[in-house]
Backbone bond lengths (Angstrom), bond angles and torsions (degrees), N, CA, C in turn:
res aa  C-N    CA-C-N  psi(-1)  N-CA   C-N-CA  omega(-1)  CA-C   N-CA-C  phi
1 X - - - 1.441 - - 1.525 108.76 -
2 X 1.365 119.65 -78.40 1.571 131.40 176.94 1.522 113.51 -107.74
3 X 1.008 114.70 129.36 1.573 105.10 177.00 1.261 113.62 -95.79
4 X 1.699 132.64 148.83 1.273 118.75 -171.12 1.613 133.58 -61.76
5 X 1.223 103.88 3.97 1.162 104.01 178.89 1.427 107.95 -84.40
6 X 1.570 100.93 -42.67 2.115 102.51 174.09 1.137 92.06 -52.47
7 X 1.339 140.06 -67.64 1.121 126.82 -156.02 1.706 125.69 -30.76
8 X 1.952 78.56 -55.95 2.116 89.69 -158.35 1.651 89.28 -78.98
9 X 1.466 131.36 0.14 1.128 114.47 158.76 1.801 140.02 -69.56
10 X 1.260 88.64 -39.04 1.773 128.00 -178.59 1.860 88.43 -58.58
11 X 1.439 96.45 -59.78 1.822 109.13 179.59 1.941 116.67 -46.41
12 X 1.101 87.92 -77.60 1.659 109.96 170.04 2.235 101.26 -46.06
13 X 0.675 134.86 -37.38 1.341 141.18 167.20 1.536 122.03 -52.25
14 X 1.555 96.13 -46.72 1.051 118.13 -167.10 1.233 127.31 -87.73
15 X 1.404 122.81 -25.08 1.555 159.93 125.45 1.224 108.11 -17.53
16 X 1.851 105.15 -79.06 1.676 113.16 164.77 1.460 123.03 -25.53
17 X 1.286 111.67 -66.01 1.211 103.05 176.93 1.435 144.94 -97.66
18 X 1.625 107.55 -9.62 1.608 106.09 142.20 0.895 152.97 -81.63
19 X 1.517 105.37 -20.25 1.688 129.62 -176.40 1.560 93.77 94.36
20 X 1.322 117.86 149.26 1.379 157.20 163.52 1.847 99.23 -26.62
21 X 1.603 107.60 -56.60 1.602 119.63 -151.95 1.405 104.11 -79.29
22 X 1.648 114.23 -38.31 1.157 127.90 -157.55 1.981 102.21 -83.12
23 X 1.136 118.04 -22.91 1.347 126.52 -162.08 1.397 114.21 -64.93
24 X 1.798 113.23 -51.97 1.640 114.20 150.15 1.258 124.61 -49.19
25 X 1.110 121.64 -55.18 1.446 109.70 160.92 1.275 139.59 -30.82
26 X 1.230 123.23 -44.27 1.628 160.99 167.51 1.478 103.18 -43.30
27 X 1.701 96.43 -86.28 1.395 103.41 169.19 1.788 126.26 -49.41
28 X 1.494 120.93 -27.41 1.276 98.69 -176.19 1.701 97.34 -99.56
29 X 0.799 119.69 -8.21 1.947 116.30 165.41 1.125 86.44 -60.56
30 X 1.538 151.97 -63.69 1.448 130.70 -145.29 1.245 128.11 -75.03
31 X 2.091 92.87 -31.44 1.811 106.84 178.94 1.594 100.20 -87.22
32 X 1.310 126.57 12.83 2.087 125.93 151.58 1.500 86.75 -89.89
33 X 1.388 139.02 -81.74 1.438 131.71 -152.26 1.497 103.81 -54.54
34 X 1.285 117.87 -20.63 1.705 112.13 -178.04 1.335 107.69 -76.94
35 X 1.521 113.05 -46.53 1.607 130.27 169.97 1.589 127.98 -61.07
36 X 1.423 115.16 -31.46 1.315 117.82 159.28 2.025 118.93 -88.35
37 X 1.180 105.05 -26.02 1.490 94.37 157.03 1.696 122.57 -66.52
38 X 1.304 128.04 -38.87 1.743 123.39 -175.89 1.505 92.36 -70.22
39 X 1.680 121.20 -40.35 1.489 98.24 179.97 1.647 132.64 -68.61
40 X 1.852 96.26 -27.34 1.540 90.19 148.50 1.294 141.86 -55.26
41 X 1.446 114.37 -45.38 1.315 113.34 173.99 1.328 115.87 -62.46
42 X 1.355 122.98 -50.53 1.568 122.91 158.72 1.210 107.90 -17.85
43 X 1.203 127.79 -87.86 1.623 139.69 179.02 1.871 111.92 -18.90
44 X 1.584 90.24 -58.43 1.855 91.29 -175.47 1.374 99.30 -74.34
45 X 1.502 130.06 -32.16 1.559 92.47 -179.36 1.518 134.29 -99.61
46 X 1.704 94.57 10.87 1.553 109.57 141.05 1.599 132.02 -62.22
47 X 1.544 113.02 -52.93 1.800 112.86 154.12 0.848 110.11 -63.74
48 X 1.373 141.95 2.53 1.935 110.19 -169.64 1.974 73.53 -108.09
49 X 1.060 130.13 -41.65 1.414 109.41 -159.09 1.653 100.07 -86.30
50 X 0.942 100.41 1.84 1.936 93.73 166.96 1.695 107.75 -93.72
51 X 1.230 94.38 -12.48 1.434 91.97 -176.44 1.265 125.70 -104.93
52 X 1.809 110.58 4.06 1.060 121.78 160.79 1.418 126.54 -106.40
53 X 1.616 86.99 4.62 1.796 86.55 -176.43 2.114 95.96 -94.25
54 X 1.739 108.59 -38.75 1.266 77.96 171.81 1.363 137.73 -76.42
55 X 1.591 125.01 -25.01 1.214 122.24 143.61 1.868 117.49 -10.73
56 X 1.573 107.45 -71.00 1.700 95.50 176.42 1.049 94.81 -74.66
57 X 1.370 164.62 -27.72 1.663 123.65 168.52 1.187 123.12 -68.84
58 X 1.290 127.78 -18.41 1.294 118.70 -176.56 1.806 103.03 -90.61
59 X 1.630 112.37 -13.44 1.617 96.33 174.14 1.390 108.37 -81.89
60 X 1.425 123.00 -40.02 1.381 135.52 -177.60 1.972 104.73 -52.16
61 X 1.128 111.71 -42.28 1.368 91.61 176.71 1.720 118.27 -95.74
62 X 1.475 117.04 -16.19 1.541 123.24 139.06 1.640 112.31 -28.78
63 X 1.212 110.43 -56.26 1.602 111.41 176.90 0.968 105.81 -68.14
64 X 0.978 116.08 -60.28 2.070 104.89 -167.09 1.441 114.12 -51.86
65 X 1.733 114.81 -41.84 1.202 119.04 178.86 1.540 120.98 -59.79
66 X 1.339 117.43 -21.75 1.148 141.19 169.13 1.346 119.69 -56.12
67 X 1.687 82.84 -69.45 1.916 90.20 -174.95 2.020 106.02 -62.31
68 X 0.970 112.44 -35.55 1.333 139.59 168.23 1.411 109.66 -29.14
69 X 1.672 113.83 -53.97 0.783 136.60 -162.25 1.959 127.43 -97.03
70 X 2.123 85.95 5.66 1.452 90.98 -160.93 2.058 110.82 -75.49
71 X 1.598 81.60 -33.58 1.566 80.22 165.70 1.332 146.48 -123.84
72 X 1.240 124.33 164.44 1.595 110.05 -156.13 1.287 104.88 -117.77
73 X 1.019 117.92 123.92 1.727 140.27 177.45 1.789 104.22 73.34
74 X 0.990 111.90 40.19 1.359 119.92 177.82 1.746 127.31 73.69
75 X 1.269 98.56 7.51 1.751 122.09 -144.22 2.287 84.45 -90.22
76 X 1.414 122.30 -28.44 1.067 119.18 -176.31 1.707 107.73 94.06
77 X 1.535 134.19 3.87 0.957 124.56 165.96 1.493 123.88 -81.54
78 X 1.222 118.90 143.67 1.628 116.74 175.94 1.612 122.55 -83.88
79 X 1.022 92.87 153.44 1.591 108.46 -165.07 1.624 115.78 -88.76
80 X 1.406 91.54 151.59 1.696 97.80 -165.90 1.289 124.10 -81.88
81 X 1.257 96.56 105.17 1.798 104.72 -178.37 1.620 104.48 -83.15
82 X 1.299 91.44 144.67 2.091 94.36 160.82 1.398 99.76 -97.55
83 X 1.665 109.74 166.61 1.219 134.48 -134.03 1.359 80.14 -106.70
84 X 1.777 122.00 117.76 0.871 122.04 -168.58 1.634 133.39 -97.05
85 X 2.022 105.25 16.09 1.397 112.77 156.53 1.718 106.18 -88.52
86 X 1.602 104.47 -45.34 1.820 116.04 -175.23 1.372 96.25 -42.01
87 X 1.547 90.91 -71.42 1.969 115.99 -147.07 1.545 105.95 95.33
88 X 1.575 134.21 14.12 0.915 128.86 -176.43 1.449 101.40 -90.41
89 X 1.259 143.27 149.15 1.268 168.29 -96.37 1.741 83.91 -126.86
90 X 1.406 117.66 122.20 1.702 108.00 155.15 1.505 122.18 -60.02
91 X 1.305 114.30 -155.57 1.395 108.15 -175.14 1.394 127.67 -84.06
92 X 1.297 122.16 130.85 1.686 126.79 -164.84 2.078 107.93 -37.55
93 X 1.396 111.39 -46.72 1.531 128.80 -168.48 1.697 108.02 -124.34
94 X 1.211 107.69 81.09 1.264 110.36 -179.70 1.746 105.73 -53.21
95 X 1.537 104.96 157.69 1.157 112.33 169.21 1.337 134.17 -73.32
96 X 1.495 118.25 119.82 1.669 109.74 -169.39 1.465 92.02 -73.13
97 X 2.046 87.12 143.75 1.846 120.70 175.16 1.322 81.49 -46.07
98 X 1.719 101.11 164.23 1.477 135.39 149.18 1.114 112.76 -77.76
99 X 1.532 116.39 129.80 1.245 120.77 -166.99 1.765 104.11 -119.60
């Protein structure tokens, strides 16, 4: 990958232009910014998976309320949705199931 000479060059460079004192410093600011970024991400993919679990609870009981909702007065007919690009009203007398 790097041979040691890039290396002790990259090093020696790096010296140059921070100074000797400043370089630990450097490095341990980065391993906190390295350490407070994974705990951020930690964090979001704790909200993102809470936020996908109520999403499926709130579709799962959308469905039920739905299916719940297919017939009216116990008779097994389904209920009148409007047309949900229009919004115009489905049909006045839905069609009775096949029995």
């Amino acid at each position: 990958m790097f041979s040691p000479i890039e290396i002790a060059a990259v090093v020696g460079v790096a010296i140059l232009v921070f100074g000797a004192d400043k370089l630990p410093k450097l490095a341990r600011s980065a391993g906190q910014a390295k350490k407070e970024f994974m705990v951020g991400q930690a964090e979001a993919d704790v909200a993102a998976e809470r936020a996908r679990d109520e999403a499926r609870r709130k579709a799962e009981a959308e469905a039920s309320a739905a299916a719940a909702a297919t017939s009216v007065n116990g008779v097994g007919q389904p209920a009148v949705v409007p047309n949900p690009l229009t919004g115009a009203p489905g049909p006045t007398t839905p069609a009775r199931p096949l029995e």
